[in-house]
ZAMARGU-4260 file (C-alpha; in steps of 0.2 Angstrom, whole numbers, plus 5000, padded with zeros to 4 digits):
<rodrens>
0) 5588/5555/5569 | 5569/5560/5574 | 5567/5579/5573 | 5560/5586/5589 | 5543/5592/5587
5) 5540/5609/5586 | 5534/5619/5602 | 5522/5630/5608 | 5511/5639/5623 | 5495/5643/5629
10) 5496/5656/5648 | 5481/5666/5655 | 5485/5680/5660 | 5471/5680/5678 | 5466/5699/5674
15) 5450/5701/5686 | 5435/5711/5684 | 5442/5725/5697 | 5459/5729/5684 | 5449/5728/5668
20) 5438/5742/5676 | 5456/5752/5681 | 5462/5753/5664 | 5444/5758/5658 | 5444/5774/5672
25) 5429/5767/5681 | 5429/5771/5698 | 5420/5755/5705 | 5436/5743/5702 | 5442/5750/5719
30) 5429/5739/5728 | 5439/5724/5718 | 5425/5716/5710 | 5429/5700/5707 | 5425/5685/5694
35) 5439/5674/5702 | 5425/5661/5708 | 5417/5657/5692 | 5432/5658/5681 | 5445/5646/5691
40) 5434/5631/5689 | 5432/5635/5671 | 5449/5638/5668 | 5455/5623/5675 | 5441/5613/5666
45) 5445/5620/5649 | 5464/5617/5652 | 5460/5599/5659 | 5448/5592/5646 | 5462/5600/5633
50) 5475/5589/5642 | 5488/5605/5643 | 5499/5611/5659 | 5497/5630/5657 | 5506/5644/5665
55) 5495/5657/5675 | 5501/5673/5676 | 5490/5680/5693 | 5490/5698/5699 | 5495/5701/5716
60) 5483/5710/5723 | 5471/5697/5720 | 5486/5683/5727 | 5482/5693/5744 | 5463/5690/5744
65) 5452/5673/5747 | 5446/5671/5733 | 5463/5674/5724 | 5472/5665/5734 | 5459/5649/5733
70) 5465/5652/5712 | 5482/5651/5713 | 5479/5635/5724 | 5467/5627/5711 | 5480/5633/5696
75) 5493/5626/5705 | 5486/5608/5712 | 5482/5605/5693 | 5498/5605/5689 | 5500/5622/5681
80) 5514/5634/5682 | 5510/5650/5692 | 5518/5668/5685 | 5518/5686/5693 | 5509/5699/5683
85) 5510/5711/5694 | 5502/5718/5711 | 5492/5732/5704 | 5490/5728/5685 | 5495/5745/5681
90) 5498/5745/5661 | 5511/5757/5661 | 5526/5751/5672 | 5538/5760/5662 | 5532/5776/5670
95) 5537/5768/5687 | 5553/5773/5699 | 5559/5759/5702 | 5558/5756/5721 | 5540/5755/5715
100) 5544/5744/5702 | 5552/5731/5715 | 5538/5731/5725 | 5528/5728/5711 | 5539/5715/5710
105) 5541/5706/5728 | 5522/5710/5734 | 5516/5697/5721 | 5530/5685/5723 | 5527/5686/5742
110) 5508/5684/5739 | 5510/5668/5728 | 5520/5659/5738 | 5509/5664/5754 | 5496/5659/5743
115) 5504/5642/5742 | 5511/5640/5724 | 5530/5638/5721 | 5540/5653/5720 | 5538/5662/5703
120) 5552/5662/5691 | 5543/5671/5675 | 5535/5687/5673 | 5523/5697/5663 | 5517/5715/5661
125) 5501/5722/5660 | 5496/5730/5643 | 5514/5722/5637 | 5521/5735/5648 | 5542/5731/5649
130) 5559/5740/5650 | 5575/5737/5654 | 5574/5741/5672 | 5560/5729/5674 | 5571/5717/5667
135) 5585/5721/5677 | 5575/5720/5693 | 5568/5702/5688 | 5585/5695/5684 | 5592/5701/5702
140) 5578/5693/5710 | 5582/5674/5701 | 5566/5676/5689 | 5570/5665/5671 | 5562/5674/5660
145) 5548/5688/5655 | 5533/5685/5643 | 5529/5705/5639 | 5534/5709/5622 | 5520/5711/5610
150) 5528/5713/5593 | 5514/5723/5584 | 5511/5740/5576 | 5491/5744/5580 | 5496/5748/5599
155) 5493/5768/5594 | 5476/5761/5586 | 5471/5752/5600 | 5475/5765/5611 | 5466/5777/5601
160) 5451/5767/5603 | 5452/5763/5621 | 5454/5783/5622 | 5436/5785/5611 | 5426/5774/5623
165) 5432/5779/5641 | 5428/5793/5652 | 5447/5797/5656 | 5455/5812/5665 | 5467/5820/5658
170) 5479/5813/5670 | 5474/5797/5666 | 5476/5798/5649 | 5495/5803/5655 | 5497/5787/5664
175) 5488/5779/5649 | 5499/5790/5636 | 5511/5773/5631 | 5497/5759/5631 | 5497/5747/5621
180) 5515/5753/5614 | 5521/5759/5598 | 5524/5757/5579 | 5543/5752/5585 | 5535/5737/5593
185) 5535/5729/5577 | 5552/5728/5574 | 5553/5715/5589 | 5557/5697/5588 | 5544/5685/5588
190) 5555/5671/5592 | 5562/5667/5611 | 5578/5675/5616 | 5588/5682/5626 | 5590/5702/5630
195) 5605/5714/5633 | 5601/5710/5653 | 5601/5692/5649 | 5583/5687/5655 | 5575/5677/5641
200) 5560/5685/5632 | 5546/5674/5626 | 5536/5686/5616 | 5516/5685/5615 | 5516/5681/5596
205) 5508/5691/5583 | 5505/5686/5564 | 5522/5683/5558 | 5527/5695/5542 | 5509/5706/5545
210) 5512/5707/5562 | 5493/5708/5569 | 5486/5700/5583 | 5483/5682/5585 | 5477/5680/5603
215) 5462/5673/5610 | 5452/5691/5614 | 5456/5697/5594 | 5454/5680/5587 | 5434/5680/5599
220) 5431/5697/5590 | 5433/5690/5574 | 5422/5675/5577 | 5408/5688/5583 | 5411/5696/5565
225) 5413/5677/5556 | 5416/5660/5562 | 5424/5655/5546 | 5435/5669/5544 | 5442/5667/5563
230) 5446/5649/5558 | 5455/5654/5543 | 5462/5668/5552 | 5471/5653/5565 | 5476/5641/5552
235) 5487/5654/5543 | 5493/5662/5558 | 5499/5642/5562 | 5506/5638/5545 | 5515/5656/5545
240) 5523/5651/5561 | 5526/5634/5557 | 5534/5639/5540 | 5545/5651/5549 | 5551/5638/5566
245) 5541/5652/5578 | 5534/5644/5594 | 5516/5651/5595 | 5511/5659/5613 | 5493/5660/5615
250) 5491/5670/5625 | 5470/5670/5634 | 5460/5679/5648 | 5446/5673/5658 | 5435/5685/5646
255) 5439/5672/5634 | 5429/5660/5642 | 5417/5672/5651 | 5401/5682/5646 | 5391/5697/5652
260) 5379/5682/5664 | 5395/5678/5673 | 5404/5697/5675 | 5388/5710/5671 | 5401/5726/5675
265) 5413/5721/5660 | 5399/5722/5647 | 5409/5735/5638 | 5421/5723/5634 | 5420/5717/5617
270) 5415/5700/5614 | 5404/5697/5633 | 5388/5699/5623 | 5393/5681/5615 | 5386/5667/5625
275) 5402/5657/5635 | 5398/5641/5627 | 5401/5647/5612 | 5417/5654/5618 | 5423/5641/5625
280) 5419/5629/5611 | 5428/5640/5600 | 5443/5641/5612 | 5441/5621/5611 | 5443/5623/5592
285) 5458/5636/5595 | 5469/5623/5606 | 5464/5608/5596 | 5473/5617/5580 | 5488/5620/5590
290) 5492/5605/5594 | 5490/5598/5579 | 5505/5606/5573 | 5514/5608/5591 | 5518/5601/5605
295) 5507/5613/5617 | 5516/5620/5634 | 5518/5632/5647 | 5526/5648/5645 | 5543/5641/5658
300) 5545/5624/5649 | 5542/5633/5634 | 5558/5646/5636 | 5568/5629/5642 | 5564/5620/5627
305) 5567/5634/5614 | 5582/5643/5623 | 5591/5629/5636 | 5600/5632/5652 | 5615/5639/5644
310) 5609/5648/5627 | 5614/5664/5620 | 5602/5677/5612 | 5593/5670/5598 | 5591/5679/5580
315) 5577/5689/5576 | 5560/5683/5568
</rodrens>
């Protein structure tokens, strides 16, 4: 009997210029600055020529406008599955009561599907943000599955860091005080499974036994420092995961493809100083290594593959 190849994801999370700003405390991101006309095509180009049907989580708020709206559209008529990340991008869900919550919730859903996309079935936080009540709310409302769980230990450095280089209130840093998440995130499963609520989890996977990052923005930051060490860096993260049966999650932004020509207000963020040709050819490289040792999915066919229609909870990584 033919073993089943092993599986795998890429998603883009459709972060825009205006909710990058939001979580740096710059003021301007009310005016919703938006990149959404430059980076569609490319995303779709990049996903196209890599012969991959994605998942695109998109924020609401954006659903709701033109330009986002014309995205979901484009995402969707390419064949690629459309998720709800949200409707204000707000890293720090956990903090919200939850008739907030819900509307977080039901504004994006109702904004994709006016938007003319499918009716969402997966979910993702922003900044990883999750709990049980989130969890709750999405199984009540007929959603699959969540993709939020970020199984790592440098969310209190990263937040440490994003603290250092922002200009935040104290109240800001309050709403900000869980960013990222904690050491305890660590101890999470890297594999897809089901929680006490019975959604199924597809966690954003980190290096498996170090437990470090492994997504397209880090992976970019090493290649600024050294092309050869990014590659390596990859190649054992694959050969870990393929040693240990974990399905990798790539998880990607537009900043991934973008640089400071194409969105001039994000030029704090690391890695817009490297040219997008370069970005993207590295992206290229990133993708073509996955599915050399997987078949490559989105994040929904991804869960029904690993988990089934009628699985139980799977062990921990």
């Amino acid at each position: 009997m033919t073993k089943s190849p092993a599986v795998a994801s890429v998603s883009f999370d459709l972060d825009n210029v205006w909710s990058f700003l939001k979580t740096h405390g710059d003021p301007d991101w009310e005016s919703r600055p938006s990149y959404l006309p430059v980076a569609t095509p490319r995303i779709v180009d990049f996903l196209g020529e890599a012969g991959l049907r994605s998942t695109v989580f998109v924020i609401g708020a954006d659903a709701d406008r033109d330009d986002g709206a014309a995205a979901v559209r484009a995402f969707a008529a390419a064949g690629h599955e459309i998720g709800n990340h949200s409707y204000e991008h707000e890293p720090w869900l956990q903090r919200y009561h939850v008739d907030d919550l819900a509307a977080e919730i039901d504004r994006t859903h109702a904004a994709i599907i006016a938007a003319g996309a499918p009716a969402p079935t997966g979910f993702r936080g922003p900044g990883y943000s999750t709990s049980p009540t989130l969890e709750r709310l999405l199984v009540d409302r007929g959603y699959t599955y969540d993709a939020s769980t970020f199984p790592t230990w440098i969310g209190p450095l990263a937040r440490a860091h994003h603290f250092r280089t922002t200009r935040l209130t104290a109240e800001q840093r309050k709403e900000r005080a869980h960013l990222f998440g904690g050491v305890r995130q660590a101890a999470l499963p890297l594999r897809a499974h089901r929680t006490a609520t019975g959604i199924a989890e597809l966690p954003v996977t980190t290096m498996p036994l170090l437990r470090i990052p492994i997504h397209g923005s880090y992976l970019l930051q090493l290649h600024s420092i050294s092309p050869s060490v990014a590659r390596g860096y990859l190649r054992t993260a694959v050969r870990l995961c393929v040693l240990r049966g974990i399905g990798l999650t790539m998880l990607l932004h537009p900043t991934d493809l973008l640089d400071r020509r194409d969105a001039p207000a994000l030029d704090f963020f690391p890695g817009m100083s490297v040219p997008a040709r370069e970005k993207y050819a590295f992206m290229q490289w990133v993708i073509a290594t996955m599915q050399r040792h997987f078949t490559v999915l989105g994040t929904g066919e991804h869960i029904v593959h690993t988990l089934g229609a009628g699985s139980r909870r799977a062990s921990a990584a």
